[in-house]
N, C-alpha and C positions, 0 to 999 in steps of 0.2 A: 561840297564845301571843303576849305583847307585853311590846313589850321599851320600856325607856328609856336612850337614848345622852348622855351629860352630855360636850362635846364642847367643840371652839374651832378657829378659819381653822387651815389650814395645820398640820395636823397628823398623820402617816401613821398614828398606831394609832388613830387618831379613825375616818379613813377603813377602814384595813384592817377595823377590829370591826362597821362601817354594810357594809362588803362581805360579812362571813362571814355576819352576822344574814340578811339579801338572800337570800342562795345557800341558804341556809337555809329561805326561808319565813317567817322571821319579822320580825312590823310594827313597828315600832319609832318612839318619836318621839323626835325628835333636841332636845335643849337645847341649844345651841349657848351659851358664854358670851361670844363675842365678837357676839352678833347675840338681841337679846332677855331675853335671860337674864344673870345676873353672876356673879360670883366666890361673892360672897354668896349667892346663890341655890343654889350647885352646895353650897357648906359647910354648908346649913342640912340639905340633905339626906344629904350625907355628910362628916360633923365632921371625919375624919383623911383627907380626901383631900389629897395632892399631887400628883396630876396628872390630866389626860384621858386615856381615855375613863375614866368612871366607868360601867359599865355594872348594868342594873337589868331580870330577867328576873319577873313575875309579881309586881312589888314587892320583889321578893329583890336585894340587891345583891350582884353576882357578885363586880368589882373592876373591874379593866382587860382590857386585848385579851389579854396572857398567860392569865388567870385564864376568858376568855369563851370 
């Protein structure tokens, strides 16, 4: 399985969701929008986001760390 984490510095449900995915077994790449990636980039992929993590399992967007 792999995963996509839409993410930013200094953030604990960023962290906690890159933890649980880990203990898990599952690969995941990290977007990070404070380091490569922007705002703009995170919206293009999910229009109604307001916050990080945005998480994304097999292309499927789950939501956030609650929802993951």
């Amino acid at each position: 399985m792999k995963a996509i984490v839409w993410s930013k510095n200094q953030c604990p449900f960023c962290d906690q969701a890159k933890a649980l995915l880990k203990m898990n077994g599952i690969e995941y790449e990290e977007r990070n929008i404070n380091d490569g990636w922007d705002r703009e980039d995170l919206l293009a992929a999910v229009p109604n986001a307001r916050s990080v993590p945005q998480v994304f399992l097999e292309g499927e967007l789950v939501g956030g760390y609650n929802e993951l």
